[in-house]
N, CA and C atoms as a LAMMPS dump frame, in Angstrom:
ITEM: TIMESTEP
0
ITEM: NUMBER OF ATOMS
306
ITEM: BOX BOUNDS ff ff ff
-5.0000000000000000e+02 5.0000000000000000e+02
-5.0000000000000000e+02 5.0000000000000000e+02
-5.0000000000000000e+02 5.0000000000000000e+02
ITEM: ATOMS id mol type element x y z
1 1 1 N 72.907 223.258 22.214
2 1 2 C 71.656 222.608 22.606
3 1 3 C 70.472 223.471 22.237
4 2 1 N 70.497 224.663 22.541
5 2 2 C 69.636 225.362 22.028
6 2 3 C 69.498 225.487 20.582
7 3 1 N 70.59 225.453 19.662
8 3 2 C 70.47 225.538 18.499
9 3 3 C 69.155 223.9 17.763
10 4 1 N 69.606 223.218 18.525
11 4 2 C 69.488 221.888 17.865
12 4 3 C 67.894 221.78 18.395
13 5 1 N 67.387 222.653 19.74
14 5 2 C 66.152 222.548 20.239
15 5 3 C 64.922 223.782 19.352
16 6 1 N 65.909 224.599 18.573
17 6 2 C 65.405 225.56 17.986
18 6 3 C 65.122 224.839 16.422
19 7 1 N 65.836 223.957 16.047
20 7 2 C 65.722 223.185 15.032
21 7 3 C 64.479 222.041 14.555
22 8 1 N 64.74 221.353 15.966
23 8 2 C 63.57 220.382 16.45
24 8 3 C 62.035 221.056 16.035
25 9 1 N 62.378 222.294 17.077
26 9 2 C 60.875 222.83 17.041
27 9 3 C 60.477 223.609 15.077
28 10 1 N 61.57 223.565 14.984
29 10 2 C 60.651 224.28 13.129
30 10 3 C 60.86 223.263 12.461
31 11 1 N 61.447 221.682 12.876
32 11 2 C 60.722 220.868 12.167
33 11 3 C 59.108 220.317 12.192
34 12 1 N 59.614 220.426 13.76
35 12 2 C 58.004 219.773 14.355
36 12 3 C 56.757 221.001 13.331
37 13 1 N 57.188 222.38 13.747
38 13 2 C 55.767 223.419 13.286
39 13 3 C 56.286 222.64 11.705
40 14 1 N 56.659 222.493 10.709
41 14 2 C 56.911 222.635 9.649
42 14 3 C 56.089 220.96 9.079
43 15 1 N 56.136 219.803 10.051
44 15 2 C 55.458 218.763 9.888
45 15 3 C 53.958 218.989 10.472
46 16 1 N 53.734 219.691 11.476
47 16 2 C 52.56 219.978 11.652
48 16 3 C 52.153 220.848 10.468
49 17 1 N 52.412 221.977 9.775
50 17 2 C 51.668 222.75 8.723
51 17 3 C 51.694 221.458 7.634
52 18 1 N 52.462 220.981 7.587
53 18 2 C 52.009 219.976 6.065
54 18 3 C 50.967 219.432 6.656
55 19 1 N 50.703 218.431 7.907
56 19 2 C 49.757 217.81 8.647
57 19 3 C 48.427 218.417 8.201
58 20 1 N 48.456 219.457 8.475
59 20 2 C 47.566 220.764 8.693
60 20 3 C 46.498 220.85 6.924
61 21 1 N 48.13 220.362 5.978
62 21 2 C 47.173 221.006 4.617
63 21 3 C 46.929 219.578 4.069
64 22 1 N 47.74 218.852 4.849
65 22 2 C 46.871 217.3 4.15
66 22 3 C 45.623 217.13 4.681
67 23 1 N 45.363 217.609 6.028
68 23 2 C 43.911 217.28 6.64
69 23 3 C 42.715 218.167 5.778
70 24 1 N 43.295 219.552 5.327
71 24 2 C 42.695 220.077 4.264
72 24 3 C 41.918 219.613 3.259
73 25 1 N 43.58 219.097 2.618
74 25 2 C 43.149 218.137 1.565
75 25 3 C 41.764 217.575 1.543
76 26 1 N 42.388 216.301 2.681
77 26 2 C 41.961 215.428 2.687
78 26 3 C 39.929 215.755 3.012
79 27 1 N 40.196 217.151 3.786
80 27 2 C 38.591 217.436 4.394
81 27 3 C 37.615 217.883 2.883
82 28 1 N 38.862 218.372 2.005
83 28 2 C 37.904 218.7 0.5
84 28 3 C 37.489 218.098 -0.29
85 29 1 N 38.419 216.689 0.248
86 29 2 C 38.178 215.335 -0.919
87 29 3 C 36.873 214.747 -0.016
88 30 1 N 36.996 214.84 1.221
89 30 2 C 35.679 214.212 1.842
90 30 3 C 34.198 215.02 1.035
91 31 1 N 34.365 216.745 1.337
92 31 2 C 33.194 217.402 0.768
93 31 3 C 32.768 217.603 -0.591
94 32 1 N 34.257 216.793 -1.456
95 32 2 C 33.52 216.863 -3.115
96 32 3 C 33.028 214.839 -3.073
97 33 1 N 33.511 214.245 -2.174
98 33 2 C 32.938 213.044 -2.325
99 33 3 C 31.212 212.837 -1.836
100 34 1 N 31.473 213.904 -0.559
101 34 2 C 30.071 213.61 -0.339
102 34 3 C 28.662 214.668 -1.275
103 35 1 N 29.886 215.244 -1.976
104 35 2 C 28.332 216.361 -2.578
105 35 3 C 28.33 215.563 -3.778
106 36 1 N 29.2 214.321 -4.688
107 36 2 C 29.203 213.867 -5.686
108 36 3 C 28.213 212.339 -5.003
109 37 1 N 28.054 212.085 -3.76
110 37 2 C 27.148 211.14 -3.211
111 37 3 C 25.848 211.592 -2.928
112 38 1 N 25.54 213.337 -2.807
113 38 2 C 24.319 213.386 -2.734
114 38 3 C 23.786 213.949 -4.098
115 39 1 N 24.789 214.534 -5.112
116 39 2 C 23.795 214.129 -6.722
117 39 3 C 23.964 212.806 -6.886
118 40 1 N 24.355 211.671 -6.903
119 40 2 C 24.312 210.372 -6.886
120 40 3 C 22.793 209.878 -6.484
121 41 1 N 22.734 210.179 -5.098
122 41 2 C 21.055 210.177 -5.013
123 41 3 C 19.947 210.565 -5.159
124 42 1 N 20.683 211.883 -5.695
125 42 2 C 19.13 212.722 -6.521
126 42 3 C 19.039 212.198 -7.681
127 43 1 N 20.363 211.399 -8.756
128 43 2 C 20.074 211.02 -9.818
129 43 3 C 19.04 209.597 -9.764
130 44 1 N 19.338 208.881 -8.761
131 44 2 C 18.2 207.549 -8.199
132 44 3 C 16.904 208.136 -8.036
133 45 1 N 17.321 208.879 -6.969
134 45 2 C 15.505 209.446 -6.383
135 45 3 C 14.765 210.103 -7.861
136 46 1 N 15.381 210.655 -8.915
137 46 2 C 14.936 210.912 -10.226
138 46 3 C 14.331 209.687 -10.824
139 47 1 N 15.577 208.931 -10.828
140 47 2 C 15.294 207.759 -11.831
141 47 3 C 13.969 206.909 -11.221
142 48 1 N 13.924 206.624 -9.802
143 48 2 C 13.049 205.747 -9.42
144 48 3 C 11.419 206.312 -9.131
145 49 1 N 11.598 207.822 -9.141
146 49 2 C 10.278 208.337 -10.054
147 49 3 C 10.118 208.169 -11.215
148 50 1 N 10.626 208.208 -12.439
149 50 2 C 10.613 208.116 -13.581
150 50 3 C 10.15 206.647 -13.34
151 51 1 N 10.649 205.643 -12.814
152 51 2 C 9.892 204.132 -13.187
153 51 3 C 8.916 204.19 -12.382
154 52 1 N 8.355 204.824 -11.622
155 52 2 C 6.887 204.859 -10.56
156 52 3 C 5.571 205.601 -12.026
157 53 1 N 6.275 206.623 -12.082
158 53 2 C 5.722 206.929 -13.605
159 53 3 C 5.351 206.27 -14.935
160 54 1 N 6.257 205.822 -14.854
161 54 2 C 6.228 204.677 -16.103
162 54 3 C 5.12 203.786 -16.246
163 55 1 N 5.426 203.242 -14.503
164 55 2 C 4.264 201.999 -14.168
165 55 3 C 3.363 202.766 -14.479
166 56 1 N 3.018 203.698 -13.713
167 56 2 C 1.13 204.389 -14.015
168 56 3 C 0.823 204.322 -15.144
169 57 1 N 1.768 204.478 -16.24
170 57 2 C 1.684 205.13 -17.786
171 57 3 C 1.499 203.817 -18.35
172 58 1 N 1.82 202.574 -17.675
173 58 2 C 1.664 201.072 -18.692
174 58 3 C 0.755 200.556 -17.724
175 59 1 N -0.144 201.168 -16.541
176 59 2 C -1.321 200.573 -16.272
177 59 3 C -2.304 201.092 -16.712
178 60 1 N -2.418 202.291 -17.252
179 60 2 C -3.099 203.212 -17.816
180 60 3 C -3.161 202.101 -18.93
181 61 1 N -2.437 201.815 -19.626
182 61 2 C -1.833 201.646 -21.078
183 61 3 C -2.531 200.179 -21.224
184 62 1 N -2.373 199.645 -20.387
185 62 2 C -3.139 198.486 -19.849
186 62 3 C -4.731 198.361 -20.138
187 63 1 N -4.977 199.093 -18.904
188 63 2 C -6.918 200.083 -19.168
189 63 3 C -7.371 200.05 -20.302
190 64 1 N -6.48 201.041 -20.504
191 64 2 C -6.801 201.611 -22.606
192 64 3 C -6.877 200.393 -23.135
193 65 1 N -6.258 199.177 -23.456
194 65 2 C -5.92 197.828 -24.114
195 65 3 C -7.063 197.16 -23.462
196 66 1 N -7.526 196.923 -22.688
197 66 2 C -8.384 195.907 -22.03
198 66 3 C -9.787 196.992 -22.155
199 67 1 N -10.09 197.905 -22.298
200 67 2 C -10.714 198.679 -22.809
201 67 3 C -11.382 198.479 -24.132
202 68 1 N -10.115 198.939 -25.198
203 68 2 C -10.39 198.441 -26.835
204 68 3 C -11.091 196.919 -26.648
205 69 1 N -10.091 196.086 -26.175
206 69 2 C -10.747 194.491 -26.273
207 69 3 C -12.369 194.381 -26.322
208 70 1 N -12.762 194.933 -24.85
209 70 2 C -14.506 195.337 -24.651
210 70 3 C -14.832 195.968 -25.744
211 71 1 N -14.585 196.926 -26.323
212 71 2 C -15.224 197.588 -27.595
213 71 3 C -15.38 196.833 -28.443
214 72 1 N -14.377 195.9 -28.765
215 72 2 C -14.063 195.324 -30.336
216 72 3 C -15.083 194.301 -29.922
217 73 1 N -15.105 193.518 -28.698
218 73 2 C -15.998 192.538 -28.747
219 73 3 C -17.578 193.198 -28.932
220 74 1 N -18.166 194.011 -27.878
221 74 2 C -19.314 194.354 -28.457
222 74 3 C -19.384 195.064 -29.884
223 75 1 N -18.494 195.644 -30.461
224 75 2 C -18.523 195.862 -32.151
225 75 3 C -18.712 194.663 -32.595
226 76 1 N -18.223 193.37 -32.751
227 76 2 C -18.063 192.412 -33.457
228 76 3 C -19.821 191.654 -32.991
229 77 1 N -19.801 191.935 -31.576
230 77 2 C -21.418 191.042 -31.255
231 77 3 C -22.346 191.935 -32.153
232 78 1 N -22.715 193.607 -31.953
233 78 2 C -23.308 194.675 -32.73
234 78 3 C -23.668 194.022 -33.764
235 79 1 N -22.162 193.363 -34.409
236 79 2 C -22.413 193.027 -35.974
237 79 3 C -23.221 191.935 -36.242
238 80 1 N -23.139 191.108 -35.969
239 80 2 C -23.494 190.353 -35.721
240 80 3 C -24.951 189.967 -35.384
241 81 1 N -25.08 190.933 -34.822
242 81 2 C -26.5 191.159 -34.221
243 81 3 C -27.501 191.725 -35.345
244 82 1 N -26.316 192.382 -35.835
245 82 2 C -27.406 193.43 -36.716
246 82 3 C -26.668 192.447 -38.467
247 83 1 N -26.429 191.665 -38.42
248 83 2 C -26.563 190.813 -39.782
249 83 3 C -27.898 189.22 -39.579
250 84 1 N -27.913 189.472 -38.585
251 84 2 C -28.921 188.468 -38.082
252 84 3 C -29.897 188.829 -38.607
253 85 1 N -30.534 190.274 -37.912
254 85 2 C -31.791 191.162 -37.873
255 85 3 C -31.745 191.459 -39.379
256 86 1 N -30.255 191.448 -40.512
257 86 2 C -30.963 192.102 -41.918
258 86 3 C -31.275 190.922 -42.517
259 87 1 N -30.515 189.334 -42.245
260 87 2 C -31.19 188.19 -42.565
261 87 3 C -32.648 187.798 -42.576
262 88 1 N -33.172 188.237 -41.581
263 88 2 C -34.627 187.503 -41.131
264 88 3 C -35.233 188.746 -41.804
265 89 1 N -34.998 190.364 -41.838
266 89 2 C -35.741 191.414 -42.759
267 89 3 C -35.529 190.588 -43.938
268 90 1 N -34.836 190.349 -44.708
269 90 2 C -34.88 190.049 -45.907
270 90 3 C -35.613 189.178 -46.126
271 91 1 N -35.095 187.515 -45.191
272 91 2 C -36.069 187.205 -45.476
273 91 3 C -37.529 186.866 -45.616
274 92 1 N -37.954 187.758 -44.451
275 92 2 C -39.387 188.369 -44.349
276 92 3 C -39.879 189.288 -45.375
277 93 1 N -38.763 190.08 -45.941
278 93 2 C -39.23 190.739 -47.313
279 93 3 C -39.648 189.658 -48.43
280 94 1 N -38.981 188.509 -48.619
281 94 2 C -38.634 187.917 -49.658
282 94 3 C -40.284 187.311 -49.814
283 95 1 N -40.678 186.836 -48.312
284 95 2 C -41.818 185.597 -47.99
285 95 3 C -42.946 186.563 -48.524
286 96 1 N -43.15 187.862 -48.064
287 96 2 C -44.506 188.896 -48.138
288 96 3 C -44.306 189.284 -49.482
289 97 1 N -43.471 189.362 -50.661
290 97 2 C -43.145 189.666 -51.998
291 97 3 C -43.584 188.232 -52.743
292 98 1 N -43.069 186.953 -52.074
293 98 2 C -43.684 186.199 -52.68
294 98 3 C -45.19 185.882 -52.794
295 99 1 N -45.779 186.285 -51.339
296 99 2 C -46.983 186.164 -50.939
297 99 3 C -47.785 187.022 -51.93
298 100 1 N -47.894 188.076 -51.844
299 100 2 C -48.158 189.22 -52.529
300 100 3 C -48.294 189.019 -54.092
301 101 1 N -47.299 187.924 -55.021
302 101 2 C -47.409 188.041 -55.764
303 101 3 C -47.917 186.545 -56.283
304 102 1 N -48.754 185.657 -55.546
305 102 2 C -49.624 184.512 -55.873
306 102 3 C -51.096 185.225 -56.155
């Protein structure tokens, strides 16, 4: 009886130490899962700056574009303005040249 109670017990310690290195295991697979879940979220928290960025950079981009538009239009009125003004010089040159020469 004693033999068989001496047996019992170094199975039992012998299922408890495996117990022991699966919980191991198992506690290392928890701490490479959770340190592979918190670069997981630094790679988001990266990425979702990078598109907060972005936006600024295509409202900017925006500005700049709606910007040019205003330029090009007063360039194009400018012109406009100032082919008017060499029309009526001219032909105010043309009228005082003719005048001039009756």
């Amino acid at each position: 009886a004693g033999r068989r109670s001496q047996e019992r017990v170094e199975a039992a310690t012998a299922q408890a130490e495996e117990a022991e290195a699966r919980l191991e295991a198992a506690q290392m697979q928890l701490r490479a899962a959770r340190e592979e879940l918190a670069h997981g979220r630094q790679e988001i928290d990266a990425g979702q700056a990078e598109v907060r960025l972005l936006r600024v950079e295509l409202e900017g981009a925006r500005s700049y574009a709606t910007l040019a538009t205003r330029l090009e239009q007063k360039l194009a009125d400018a012109e406009r303005s100032w082919l008017q003004r060499d029309e009526q010089h001219r032909k105010a040159v043309a009228e005082l040249s003719g005048k001039l020469q009756q």
